[in-house]
C-alpha positions, 0 to 999 in steps of 0.5 A: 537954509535961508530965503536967499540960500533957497532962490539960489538953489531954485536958480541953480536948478533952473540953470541946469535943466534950461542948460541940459535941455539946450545942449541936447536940442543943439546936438540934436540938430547937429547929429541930424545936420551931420547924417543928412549932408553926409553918409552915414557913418557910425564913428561919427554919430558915436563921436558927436553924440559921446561928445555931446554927452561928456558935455553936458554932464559937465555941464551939469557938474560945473556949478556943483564945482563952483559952489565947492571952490566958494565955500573952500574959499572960507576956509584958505581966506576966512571973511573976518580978518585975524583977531575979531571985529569988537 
C-alpha cells in the first residue's frame, strides 16, 4: 500500500471512530433528555437505544460499502478504454 493509500486508510479510521463517538454522545443525551421529561418507559429507552445502535453500526459499515462499490467500478467500467494506450 502506497503513502496515500495508508492517509487514507488512517482517514477512514478517524472518521469512523470521531463518527462512533458522536453518534453515542447524541444518543446519549437523547436517552437522558427522553427519561428526564417523561416517565420512564422501557420500550422507549429500548427503541432509542436499539435505534441508536443499528446506527451506528451502519455508520460503521458505510465506508467499508463505499470502498467495495469503488473498487467494483473498475471491474463494470475499467479505467483504460478498449485496446490499450500506445
Amino acid at each position: 500500500m502506497g503513502s496515500f493509500g495508508v492517509i487514507l486508510y488512517s482517514v477512514l479510521i478517524w472518521f469512523r471512530w470521531v463518527g462512533t463517538i458522536g453518534l453515542t454522545i447524541v444518543i446519549m443525551f437523547y436517552v437522558v433528555s427522553v427519561t428526564a421529561t417523561s416517565k420512564v418507559s422501557l420500550v422507549k429507552i429500548v427503541g432509542v437505544v436499539g435505534s441508536g445502535l443499528v446506527g451506528v453500526a451502519l455508520f460503521w459499515m458505510l465506508p467499508t460499502a463505499v470502498n467495495y462499490v469503488r473498487s467494483d467500478t473498475n471491474v463494470i467500467l475499467p479505467d483504460h478504454p478498449i485496446g490499450s494506450y500506445r
